[in-house]
PDB file of N, CA, C and O in Angstrom:
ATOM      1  N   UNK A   1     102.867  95.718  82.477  1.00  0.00           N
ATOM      2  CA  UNK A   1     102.528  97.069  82.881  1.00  0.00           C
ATOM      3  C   UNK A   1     101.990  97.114  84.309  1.00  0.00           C
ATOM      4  O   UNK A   1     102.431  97.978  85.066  1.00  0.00           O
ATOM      5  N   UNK A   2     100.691  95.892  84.903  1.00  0.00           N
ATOM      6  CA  UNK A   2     100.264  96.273  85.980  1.00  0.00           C
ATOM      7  C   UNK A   2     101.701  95.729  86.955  1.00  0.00           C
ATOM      8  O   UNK A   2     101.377  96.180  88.054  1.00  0.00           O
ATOM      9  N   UNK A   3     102.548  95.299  87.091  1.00  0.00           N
ATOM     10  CA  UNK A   3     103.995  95.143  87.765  1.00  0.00           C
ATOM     11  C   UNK A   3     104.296  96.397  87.943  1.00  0.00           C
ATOM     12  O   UNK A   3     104.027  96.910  89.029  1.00  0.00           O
ATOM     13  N   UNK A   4     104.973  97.223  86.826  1.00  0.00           N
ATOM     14  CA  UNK A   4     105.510  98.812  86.916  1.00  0.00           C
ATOM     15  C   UNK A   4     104.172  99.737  87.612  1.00  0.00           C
ATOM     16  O   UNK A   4     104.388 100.559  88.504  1.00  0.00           O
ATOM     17  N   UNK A   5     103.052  99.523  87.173  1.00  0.00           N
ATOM     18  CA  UNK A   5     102.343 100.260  88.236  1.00  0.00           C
ATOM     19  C   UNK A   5     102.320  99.990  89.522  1.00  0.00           C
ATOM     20  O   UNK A   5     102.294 100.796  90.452  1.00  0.00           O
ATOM     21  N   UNK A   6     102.332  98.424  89.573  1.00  0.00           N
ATOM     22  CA  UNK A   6     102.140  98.353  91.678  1.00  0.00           C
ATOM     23  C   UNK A   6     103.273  98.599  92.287  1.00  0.00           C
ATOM     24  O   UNK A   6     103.188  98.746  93.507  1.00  0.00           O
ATOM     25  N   UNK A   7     104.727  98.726  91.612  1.00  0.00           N
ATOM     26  CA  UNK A   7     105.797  99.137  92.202  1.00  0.00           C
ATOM     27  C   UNK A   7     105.688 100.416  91.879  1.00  0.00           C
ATOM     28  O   UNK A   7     106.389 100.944  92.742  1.00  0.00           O
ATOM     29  N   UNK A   8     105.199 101.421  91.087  1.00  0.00           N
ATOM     30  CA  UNK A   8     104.937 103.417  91.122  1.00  0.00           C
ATOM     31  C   UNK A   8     104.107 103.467  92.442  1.00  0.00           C
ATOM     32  O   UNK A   8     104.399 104.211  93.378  1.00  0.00           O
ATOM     33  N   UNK A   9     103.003 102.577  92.435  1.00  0.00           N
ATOM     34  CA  UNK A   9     102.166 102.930  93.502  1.00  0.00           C
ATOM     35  C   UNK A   9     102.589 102.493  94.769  1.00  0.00           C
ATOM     36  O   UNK A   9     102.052 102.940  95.782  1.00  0.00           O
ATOM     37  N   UNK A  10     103.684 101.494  94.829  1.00  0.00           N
ATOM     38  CA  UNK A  10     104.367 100.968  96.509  1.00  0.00           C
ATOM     39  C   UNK A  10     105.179 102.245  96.723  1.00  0.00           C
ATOM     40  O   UNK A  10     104.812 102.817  97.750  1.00  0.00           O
ATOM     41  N   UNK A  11     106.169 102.873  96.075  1.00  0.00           N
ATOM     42  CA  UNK A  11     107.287 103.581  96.093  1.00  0.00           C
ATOM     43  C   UNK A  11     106.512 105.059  96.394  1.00  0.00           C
ATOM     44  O   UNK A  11     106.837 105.925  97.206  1.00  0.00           O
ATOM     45  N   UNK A  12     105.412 105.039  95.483  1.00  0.00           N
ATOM     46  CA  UNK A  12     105.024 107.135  95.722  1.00  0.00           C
ATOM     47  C   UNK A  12     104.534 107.386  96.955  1.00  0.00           C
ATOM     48  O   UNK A  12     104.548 108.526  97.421  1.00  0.00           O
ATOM     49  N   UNK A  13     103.896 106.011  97.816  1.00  0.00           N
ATOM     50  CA  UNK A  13     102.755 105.772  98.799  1.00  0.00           C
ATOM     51  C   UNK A  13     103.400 105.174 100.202  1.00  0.00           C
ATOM     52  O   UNK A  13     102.954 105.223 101.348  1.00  0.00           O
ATOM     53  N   UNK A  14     104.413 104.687  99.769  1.00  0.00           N
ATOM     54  CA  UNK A  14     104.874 103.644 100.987  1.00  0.00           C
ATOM     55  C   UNK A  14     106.207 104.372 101.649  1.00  0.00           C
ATOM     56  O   UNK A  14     106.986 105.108 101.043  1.00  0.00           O
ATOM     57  N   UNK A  15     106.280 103.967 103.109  1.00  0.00           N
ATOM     58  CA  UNK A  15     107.371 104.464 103.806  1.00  0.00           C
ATOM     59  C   UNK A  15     106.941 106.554 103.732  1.00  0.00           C
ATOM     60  O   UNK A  15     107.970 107.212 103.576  1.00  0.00           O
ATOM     61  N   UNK A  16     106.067 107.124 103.798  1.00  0.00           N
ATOM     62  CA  UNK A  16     105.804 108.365 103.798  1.00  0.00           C
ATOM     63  C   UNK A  16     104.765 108.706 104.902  1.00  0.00           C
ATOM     64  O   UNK A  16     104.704 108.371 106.085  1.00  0.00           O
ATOM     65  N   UNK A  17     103.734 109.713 103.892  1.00  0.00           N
ATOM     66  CA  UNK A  17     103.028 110.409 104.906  1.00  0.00           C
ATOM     67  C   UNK A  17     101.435 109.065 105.090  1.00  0.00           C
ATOM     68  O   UNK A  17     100.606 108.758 105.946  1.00  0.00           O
ATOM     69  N   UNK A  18     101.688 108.793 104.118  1.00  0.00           N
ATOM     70  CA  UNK A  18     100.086 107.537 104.242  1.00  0.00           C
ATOM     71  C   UNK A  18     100.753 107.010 105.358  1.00  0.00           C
ATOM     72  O   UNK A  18     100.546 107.895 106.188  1.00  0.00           O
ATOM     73  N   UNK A  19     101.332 106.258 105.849  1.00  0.00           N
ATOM     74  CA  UNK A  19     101.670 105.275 106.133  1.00  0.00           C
ATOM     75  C   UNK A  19     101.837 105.960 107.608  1.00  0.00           C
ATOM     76  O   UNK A  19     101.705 105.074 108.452  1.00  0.00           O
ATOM     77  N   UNK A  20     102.146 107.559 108.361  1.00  0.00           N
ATOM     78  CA  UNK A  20     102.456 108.337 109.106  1.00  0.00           C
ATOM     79  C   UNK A  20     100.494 108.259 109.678  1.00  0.00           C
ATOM     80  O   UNK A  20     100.101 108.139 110.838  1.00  0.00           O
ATOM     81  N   UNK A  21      99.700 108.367 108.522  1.00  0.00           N
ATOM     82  CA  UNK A  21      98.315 108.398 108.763  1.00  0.00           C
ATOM     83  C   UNK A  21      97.583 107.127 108.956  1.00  0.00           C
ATOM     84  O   UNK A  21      96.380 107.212 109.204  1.00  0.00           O
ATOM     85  N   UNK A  22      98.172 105.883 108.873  1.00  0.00           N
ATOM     86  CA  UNK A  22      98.114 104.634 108.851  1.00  0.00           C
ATOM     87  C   UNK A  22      98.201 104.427 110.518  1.00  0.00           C
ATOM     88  O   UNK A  22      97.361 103.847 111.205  1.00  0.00           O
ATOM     89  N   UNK A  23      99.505 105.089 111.005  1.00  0.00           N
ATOM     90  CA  UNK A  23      99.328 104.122 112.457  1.00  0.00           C
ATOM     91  C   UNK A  23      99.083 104.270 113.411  1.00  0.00           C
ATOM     92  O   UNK A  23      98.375 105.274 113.484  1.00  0.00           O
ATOM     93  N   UNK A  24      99.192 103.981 114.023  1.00  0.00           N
ATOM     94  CA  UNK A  24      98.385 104.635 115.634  1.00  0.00           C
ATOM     95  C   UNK A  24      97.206 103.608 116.125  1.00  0.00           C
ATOM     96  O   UNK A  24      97.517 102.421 116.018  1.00  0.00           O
ATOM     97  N   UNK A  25      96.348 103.788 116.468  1.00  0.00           N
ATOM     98  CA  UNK A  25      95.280 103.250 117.160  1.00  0.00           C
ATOM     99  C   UNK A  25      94.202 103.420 116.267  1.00  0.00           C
ATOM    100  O   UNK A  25      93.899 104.502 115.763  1.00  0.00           O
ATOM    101  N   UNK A  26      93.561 102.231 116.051  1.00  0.00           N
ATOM    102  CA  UNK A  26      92.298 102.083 115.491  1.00  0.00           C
ATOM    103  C   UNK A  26      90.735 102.355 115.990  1.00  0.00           C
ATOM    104  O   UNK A  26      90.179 101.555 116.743  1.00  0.00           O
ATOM    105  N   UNK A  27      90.046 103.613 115.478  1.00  0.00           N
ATOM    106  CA  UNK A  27      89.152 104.080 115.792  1.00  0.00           C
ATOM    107  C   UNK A  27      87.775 103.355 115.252  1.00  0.00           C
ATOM    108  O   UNK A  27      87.599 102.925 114.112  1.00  0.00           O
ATOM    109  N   UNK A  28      86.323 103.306 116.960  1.00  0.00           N
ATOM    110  CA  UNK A  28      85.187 102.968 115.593  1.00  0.00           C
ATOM    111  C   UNK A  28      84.814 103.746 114.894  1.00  0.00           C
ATOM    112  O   UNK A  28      84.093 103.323 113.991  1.00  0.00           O
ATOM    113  N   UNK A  29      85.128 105.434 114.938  1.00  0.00           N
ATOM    114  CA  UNK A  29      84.542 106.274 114.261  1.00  0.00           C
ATOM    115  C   UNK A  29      85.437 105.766 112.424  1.00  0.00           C
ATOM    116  O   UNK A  29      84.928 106.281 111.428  1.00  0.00           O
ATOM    117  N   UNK A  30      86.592 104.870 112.233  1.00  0.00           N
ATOM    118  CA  UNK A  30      86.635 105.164 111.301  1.00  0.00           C
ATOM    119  C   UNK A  30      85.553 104.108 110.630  1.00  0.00           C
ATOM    120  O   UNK A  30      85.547 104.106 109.399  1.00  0.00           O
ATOM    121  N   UNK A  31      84.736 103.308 111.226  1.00  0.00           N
ATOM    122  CA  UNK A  31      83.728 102.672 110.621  1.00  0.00           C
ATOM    123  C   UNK A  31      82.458 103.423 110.020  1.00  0.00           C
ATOM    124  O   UNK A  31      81.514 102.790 109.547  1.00  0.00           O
ATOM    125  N   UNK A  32      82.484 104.354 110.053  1.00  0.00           N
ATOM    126  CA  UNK A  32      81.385 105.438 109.934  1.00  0.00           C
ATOM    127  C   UNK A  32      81.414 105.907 108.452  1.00  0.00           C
ATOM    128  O   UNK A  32      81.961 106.951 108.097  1.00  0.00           O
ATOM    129  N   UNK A  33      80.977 105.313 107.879  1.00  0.00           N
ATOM    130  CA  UNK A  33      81.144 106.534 106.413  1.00  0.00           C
ATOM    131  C   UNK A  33      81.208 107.530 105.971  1.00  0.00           C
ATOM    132  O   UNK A  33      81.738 107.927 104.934  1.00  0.00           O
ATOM    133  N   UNK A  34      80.511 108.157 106.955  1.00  0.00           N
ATOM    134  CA  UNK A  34      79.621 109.435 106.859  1.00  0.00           C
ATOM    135  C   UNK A  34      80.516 110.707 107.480  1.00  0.00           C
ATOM    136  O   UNK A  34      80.292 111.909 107.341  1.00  0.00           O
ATOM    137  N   UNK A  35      81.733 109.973 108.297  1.00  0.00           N
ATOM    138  CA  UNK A  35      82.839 110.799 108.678  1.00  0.00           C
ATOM    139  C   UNK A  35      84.029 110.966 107.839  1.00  0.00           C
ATOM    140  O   UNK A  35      84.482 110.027 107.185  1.00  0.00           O
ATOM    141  N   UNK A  36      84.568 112.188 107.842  1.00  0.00           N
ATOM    142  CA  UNK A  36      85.844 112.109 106.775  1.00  0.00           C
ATOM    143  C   UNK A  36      86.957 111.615 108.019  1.00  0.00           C
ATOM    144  O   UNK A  36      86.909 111.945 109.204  1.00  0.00           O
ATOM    145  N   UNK A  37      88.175 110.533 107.209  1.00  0.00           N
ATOM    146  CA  UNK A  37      89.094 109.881 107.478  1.00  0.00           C
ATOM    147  C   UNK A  37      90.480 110.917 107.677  1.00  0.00           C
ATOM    148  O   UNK A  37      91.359 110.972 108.538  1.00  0.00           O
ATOM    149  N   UNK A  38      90.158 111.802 106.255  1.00  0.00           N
ATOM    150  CA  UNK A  38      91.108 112.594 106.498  1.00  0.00           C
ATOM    151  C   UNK A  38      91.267 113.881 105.880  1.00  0.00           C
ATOM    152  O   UNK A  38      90.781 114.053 104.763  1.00  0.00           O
ATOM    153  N   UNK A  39      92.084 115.111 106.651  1.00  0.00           N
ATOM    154  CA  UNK A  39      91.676 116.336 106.727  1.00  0.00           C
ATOM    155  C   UNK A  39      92.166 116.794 105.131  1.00  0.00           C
ATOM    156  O   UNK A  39      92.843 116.003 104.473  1.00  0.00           O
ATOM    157  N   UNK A  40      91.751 118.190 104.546  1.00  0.00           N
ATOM    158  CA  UNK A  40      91.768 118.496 103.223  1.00  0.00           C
ATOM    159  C   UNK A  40      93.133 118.814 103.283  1.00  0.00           C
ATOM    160  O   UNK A  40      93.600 118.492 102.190  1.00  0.00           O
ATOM    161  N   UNK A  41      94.348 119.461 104.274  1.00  0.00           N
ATOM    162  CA  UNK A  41      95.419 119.568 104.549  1.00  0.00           C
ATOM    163  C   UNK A  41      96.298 117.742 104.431  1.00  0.00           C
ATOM    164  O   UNK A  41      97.284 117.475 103.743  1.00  0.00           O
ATOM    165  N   UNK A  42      95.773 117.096 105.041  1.00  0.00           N
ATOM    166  CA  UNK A  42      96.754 115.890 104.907  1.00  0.00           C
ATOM    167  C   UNK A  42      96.763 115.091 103.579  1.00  0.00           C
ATOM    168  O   UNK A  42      97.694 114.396 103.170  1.00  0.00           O
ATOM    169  N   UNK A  43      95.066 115.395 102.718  1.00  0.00           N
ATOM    170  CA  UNK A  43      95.385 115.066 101.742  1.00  0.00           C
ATOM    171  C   UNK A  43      96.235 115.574 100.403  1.00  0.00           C
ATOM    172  O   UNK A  43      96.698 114.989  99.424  1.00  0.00           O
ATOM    173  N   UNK A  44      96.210 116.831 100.813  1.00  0.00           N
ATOM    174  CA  UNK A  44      96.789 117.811  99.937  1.00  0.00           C
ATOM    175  C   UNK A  44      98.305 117.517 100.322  1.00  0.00           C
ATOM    176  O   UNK A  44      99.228 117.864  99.586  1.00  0.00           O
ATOM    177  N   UNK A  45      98.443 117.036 101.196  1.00  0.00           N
ATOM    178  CA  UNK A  45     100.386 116.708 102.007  1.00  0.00           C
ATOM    179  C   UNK A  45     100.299 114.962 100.989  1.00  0.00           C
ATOM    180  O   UNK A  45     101.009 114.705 100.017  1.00  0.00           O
ATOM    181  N   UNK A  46      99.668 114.406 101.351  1.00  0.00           N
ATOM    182  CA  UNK A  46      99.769 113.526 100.929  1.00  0.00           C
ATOM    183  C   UNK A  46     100.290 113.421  99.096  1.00  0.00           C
ATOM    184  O   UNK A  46     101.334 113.016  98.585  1.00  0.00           O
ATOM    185  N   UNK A  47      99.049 113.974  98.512  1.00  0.00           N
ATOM    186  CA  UNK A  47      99.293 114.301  96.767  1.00  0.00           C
ATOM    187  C   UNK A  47     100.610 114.603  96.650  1.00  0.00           C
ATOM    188  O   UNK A  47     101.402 114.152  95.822  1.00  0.00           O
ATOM    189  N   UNK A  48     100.838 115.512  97.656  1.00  0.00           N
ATOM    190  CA  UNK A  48     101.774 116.361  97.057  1.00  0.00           C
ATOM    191  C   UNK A  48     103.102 115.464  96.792  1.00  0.00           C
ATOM    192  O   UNK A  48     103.740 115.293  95.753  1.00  0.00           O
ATOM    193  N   UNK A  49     103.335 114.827  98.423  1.00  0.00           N
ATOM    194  CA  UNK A  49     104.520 114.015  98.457  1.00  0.00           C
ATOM    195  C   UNK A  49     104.411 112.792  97.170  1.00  0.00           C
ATOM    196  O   UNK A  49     105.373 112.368  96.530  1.00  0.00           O
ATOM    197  N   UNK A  50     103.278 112.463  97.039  1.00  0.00           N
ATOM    198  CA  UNK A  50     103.258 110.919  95.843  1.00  0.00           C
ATOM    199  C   UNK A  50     103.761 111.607  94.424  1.00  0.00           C
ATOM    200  O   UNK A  50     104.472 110.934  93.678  1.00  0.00           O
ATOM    201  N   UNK A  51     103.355 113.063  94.029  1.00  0.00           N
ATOM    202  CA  UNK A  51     103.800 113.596  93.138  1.00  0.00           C
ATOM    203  C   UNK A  51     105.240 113.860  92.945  1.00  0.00           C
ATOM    204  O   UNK A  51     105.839 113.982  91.876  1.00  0.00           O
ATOM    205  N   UNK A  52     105.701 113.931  94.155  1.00  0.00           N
ATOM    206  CA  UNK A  52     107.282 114.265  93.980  1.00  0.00           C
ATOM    207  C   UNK A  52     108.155 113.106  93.829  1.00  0.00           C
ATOM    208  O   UNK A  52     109.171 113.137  93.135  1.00  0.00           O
ATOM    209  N   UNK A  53     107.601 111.684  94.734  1.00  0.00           N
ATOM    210  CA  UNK A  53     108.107 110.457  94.501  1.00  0.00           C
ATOM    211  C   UNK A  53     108.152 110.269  92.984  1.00  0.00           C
ATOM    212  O   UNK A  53     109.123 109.860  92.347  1.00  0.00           O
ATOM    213  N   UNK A  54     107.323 110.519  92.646  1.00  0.00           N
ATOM    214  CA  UNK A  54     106.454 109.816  91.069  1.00  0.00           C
ATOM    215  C   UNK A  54     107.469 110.943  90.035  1.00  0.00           C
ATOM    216  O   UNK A  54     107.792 110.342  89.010  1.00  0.00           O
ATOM    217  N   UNK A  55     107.914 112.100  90.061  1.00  0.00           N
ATOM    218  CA  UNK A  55     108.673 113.123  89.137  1.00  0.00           C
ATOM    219  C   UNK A  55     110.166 112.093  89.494  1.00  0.00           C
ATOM    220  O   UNK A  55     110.710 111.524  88.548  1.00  0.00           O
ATOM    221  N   UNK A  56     110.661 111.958  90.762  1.00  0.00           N
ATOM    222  CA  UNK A  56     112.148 111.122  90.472  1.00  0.00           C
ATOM    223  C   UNK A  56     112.094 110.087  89.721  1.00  0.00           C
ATOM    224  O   UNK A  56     112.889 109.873  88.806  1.00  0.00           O
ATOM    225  N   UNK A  57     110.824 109.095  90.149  1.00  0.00           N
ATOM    226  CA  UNK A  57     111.170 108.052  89.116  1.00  0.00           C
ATOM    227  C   UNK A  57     110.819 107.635  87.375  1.00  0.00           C
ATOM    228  O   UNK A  57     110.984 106.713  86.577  1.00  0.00           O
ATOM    229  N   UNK A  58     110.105 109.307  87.480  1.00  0.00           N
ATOM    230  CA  UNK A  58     110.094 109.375  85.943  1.00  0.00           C
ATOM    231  C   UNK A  58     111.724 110.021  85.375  1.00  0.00           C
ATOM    232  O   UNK A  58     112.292 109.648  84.349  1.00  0.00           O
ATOM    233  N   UNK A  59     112.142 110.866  86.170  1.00  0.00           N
ATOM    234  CA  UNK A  59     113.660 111.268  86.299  1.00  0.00           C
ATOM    235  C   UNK A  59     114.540 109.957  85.738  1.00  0.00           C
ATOM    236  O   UNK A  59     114.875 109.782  84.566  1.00  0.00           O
ATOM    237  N   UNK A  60     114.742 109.341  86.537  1.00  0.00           N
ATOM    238  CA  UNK A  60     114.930 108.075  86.998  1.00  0.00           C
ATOM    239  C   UNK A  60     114.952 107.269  85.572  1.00  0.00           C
ATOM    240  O   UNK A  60     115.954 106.985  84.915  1.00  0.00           O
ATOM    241  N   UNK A  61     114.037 107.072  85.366  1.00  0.00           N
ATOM    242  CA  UNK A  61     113.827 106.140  83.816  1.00  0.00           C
ATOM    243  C   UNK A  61     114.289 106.783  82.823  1.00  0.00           C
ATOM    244  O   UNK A  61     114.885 106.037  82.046  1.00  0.00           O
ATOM    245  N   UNK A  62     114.258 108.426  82.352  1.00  0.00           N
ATOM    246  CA  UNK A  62     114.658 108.938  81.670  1.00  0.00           C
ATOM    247  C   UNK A  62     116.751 108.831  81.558  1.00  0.00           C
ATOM    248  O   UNK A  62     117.463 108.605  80.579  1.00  0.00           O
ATOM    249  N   UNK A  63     117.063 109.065  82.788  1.00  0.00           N
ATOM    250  CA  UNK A  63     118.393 109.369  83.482  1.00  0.00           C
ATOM    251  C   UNK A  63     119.156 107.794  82.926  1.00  0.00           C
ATOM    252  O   UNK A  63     119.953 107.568  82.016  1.00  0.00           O
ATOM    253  N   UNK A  64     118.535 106.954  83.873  1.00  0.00           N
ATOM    254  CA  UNK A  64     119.125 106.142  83.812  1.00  0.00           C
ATOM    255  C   UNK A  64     118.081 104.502  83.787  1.00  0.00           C
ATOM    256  O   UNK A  64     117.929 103.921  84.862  1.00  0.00           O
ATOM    257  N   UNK A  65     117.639 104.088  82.889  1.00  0.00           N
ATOM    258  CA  UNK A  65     116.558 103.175  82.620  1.00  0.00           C
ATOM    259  C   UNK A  65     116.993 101.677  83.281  1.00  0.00           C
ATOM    260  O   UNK A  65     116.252 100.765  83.647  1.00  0.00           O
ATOM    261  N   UNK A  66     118.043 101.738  83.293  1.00  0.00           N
ATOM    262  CA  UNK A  66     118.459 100.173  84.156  1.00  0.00           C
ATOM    263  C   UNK A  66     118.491  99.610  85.369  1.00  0.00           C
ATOM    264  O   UNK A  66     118.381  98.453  85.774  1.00  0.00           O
ATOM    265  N   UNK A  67     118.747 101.175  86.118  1.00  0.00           N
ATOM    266  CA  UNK A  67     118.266 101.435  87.333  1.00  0.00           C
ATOM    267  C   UNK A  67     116.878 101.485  87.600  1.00  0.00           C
ATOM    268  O   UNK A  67     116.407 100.739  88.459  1.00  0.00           O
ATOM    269  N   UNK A  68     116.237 102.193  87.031  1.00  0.00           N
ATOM    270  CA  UNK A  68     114.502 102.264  86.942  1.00  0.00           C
ATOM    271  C   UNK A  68     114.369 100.942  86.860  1.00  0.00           C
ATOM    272  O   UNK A  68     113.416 100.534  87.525  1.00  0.00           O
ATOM    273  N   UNK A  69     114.996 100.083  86.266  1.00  0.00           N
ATOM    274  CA  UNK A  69     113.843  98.626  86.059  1.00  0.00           C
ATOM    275  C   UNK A  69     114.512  97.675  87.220  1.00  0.00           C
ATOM    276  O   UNK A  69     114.041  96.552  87.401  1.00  0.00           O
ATOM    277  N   UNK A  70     115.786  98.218  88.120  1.00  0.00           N
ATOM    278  CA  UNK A  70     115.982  97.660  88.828  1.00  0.00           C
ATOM    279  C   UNK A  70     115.210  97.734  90.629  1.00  0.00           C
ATOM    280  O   UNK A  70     115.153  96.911  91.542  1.00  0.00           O
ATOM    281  N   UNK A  71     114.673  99.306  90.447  1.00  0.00           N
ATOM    282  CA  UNK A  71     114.423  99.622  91.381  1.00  0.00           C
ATOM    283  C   UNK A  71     112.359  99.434  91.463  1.00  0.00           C
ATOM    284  O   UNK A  71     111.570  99.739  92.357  1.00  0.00           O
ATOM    285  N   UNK A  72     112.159  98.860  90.198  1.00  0.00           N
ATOM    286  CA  UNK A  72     110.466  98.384  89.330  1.00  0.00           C
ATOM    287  C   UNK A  72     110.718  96.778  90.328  1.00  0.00           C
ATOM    288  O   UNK A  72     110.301  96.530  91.460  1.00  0.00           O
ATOM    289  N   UNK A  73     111.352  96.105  89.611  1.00  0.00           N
ATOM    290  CA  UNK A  73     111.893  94.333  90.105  1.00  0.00           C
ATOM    291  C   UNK A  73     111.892  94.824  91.725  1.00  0.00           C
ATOM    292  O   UNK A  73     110.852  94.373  92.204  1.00  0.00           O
ATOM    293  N   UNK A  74     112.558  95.483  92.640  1.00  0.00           N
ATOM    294  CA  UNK A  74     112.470  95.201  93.660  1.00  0.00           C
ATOM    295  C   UNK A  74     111.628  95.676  94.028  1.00  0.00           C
ATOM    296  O   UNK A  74     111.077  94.766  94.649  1.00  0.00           O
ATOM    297  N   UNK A  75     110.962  96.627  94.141  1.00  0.00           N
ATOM    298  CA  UNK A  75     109.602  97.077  94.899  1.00  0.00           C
ATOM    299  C   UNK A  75     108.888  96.050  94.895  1.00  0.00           C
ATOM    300  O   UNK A  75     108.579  95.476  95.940  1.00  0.00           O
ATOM    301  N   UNK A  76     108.478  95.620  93.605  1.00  0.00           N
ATOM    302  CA  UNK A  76     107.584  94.443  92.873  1.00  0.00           C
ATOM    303  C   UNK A  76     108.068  93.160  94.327  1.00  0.00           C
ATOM    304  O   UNK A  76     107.174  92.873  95.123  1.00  0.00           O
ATOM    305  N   UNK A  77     109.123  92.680  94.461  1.00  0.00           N
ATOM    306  CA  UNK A  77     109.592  91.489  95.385  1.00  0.00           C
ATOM    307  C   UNK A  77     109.254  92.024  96.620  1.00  0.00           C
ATOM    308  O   UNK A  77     108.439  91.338  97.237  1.00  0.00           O
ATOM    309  N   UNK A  78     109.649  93.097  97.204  1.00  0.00           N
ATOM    310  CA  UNK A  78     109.709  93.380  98.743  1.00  0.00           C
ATOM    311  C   UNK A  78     107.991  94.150  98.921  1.00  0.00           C
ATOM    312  O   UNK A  78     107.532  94.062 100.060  1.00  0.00           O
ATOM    313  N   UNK A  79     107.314  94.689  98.121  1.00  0.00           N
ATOM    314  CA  UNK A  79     105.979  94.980  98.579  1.00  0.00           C
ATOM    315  C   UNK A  79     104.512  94.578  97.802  1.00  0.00           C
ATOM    316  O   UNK A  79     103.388  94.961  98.129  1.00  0.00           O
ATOM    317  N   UNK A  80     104.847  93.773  96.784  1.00  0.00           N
ATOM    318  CA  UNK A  80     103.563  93.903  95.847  1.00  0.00           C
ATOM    319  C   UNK A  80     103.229  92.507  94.945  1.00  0.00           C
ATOM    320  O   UNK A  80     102.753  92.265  93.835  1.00  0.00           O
ATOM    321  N   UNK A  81     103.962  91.453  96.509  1.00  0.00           N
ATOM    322  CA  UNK A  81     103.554  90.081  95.970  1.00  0.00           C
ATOM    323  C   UNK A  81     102.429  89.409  95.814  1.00  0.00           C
ATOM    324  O   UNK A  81     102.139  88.540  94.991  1.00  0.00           O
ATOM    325  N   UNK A  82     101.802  89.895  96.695  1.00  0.00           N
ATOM    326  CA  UNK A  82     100.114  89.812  97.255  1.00  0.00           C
ATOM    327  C   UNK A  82      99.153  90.260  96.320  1.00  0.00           C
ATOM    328  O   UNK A  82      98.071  89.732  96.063  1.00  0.00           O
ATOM    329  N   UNK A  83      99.810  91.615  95.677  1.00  0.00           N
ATOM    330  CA  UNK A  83      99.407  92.422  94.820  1.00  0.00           C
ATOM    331  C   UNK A  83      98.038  91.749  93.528  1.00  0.00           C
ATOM    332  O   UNK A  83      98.304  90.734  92.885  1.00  0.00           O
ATOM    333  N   UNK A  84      97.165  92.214  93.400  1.00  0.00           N
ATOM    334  CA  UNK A  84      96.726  92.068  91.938  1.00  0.00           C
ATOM    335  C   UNK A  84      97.763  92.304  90.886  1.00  0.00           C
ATOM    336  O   UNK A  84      98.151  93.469  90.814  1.00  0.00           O
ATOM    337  N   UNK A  85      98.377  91.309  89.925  1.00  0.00           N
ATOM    338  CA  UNK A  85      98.515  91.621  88.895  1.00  0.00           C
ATOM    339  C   UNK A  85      97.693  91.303  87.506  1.00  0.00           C
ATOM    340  O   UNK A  85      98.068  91.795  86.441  1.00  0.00           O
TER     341      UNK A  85
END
């Protein structure tokens, strides 16, 4: 199970808008706790997009389940070796 989750969570999260909020130049203000990282708009962009990733590949498993476990196996290899399982 934690496999199929770290590949839901590479796929809803990765190659999108996190990752758009990820790069650029590294600030000391983001060392600050006490400052927000990020605006109530980007997080709300953010949800939104992981929610829509996350509806195809429940699509996805329903549709066609062989594909789903093919597209589980590779996420799993190409982003989530490092991963806690």
């Amino acid at each position: 199970m934690r496999d199929e989750a770290n590949a839901l969570t590479a796929f809803a999260f990765r190659n999108g808008f996190l990752e758009d909020l990820h790069s650029g130049i590294d600030s000391e203000l983001l060392d600050q706790p006490s400052l927000s990282r990020i605006t109530d708009l980007e997080m709300k962009q953010l949800m939104i997009e992981a929610s829509r990733k996350l509806a195809a590949l429940i699509a996805m498993r329903e549709r066609d389940p062989e594909a789903y476990r093919r597209l589980v196996q590779g996420y799993n290899i190409l982003y989530c070796r490092a991963w806690e399982r």
